[in-house]
C-alpha positions as CSV (number, residue, x, y, z in Angstrom):
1,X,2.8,1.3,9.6
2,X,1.9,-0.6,6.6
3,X,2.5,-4.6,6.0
4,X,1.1,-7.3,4.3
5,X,1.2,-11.5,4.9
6,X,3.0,-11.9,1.3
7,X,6.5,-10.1,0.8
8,X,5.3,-9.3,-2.9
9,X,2.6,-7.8,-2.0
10,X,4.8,-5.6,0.2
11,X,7.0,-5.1,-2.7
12,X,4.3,-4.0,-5.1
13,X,2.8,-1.3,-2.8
14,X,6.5,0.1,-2.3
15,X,7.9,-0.4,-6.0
16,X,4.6,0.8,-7.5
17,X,5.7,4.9,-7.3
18,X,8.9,3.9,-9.1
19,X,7.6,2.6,-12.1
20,X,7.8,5.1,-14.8
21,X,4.7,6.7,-16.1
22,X,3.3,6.0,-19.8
23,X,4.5,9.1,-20.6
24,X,7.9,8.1,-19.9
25,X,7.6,4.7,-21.6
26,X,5.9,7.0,-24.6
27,X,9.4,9.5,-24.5
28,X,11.9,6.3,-23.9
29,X,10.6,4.5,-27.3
30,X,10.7,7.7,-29.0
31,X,14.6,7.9,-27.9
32,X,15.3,4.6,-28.6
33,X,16.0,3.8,-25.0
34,X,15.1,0.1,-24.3
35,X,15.7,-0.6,-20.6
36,X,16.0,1.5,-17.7
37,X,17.5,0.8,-14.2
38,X,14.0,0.0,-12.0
39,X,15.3,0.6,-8.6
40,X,18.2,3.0,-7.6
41,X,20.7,0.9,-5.6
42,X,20.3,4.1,-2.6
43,X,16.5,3.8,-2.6
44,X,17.6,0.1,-2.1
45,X,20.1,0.1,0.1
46,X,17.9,2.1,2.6
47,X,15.0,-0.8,2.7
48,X,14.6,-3.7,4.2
49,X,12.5,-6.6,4.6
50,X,11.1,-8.2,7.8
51,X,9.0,-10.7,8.4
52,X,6.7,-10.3,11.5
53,X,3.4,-10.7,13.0
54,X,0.8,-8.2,13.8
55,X,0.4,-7.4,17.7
56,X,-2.8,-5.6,18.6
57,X,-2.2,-3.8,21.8
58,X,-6.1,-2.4,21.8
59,X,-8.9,-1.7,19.6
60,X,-9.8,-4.3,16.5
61,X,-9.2,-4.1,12.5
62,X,-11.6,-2.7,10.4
63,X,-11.9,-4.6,7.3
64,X,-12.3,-1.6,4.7
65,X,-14.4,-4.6,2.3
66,X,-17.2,-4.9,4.8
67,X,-20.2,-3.1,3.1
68,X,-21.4,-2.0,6.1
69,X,-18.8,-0.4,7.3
70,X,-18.0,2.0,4.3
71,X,-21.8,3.3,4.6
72,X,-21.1,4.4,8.5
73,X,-17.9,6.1,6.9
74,X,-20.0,7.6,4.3
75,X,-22.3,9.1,6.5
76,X,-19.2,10.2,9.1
77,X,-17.4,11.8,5.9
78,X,-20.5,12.8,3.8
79,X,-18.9,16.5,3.2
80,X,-15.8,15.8,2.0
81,X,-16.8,13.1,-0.2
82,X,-19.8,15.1,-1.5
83,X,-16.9,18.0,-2.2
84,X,-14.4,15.7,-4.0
85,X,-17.2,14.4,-6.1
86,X,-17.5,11.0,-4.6
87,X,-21.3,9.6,-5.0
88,X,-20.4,6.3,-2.8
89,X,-17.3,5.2,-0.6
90,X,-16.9,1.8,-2.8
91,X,-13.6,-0.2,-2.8
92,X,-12.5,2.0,-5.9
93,X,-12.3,5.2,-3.8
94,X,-10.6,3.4,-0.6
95,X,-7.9,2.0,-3.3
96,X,-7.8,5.5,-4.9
97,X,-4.9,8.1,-4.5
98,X,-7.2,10.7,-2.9
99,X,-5.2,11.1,0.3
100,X,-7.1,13.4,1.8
101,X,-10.0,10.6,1.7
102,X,-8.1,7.6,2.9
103,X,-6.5,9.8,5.1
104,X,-10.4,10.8,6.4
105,X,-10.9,7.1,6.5
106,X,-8.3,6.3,8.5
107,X,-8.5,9.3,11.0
108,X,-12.4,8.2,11.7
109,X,-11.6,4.7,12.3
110,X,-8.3,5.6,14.8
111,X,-11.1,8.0,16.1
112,X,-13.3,4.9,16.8
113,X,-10.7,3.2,18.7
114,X,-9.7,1.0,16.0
115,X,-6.4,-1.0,16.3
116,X,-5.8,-0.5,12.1
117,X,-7.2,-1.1,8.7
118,X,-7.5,-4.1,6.4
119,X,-7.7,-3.3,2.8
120,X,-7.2,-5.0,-0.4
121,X,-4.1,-4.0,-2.5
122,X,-4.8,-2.1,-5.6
123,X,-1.6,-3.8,-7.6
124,X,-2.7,-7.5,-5.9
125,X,-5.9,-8.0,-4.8
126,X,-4.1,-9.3,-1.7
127,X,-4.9,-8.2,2.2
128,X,-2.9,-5.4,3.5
129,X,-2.8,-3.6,6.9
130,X,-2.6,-0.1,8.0
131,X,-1.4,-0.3,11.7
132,X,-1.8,2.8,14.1
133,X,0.7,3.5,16.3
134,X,0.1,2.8,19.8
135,X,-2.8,0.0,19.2
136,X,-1.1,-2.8,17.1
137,X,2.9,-3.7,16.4
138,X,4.6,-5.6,14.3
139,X,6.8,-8.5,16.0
140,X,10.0,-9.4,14.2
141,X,9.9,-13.2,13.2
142,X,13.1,-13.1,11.7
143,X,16.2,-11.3,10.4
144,X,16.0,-8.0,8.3
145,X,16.2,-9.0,4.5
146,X,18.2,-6.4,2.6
147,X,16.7,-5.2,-0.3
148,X,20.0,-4.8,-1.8
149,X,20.6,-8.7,-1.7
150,X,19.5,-10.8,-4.7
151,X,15.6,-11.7,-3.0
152,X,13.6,-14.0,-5.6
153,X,10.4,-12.0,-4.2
154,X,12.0,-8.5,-5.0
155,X,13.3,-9.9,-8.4
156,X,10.1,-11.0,-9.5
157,X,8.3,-8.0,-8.5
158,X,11.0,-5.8,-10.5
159,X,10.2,-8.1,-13.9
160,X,6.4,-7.6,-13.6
161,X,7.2,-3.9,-13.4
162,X,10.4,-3.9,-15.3
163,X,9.9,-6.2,-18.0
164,X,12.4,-5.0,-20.5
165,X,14.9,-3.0,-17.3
């Protein structure tokens, strides 16, 4: 389960795969199309928003910025790193979209008894948290938030990926 203290932040790691590629921006303006609709109302109506705090039932959180750390996961994952190219585990290959290595990075940690992850958001900068099931919950500190309602935070997350839709 992911989650982050800011409901932006939240909303940027979620929205981010809707935004149209450049390549779609590039084919709009060659159409003449000027806005587009960001966010279907189903993908919307399916979401929610909740705010909560973290519960960590064993285990600790791994901060993926501590230095230290990333070498010991260097040396743990040293093959498949080596085969995907990757010289060093820096903070641009735990942001990246290699799956398979963030999914290596999580699996050794869970492995290691950890209760989740800390890492920073690639659209942010902010502090978000990869929670494994079983060692850490969230706890509901309020009511569900509809994404289909008219939220300031989800509206200004939509114009700094939507500026013209």
């Amino acid at each position: 389960m992911y989650c982050a203290p800011d409901a932006r932040t939240c909303l940027r790691e979620v929205l981010a795969d809707l935004r149209p590629s450049l390549q779609a921006v590039d084919e709009f303006e060659k159409t003449g199309v000027k806005s587009w609709s960001p966010v279907p109302d189903q993908w919307r109506a399916k979401r929610v928003l909740v705010p909560a705090t973290v519960e960590i039932l064993s285990g600790t959180l791994y901060s993926l910025d501590d230095v230290s750390l990333r070498r010991d996961l260097e040396r743990k994952l040293v093959r498949l790193l080596l085969d995907q190219g990757i010289e060093h585990l820096d903070l641009d290959v735990v942001q990246g979209s290699r799956r398979e290595v963030t999914q290596a990075i999580a699996r050794a940690l869970f492995e290691e008894g950890a209760a989740g992850v800390l890492y920073q958001s690639k659209y942010d900068n902010q502090v978000c948290t990869a929670l494994f099931e079983g060692r850490a919950r969230l706890i509901s500190r309020g009511d569900a938030l509809s994404l289909s309602e008219p939220l300031p935070e989800f509206q200004q997350v939509c114009k700094e990926f939507w500026p013209d839709g």
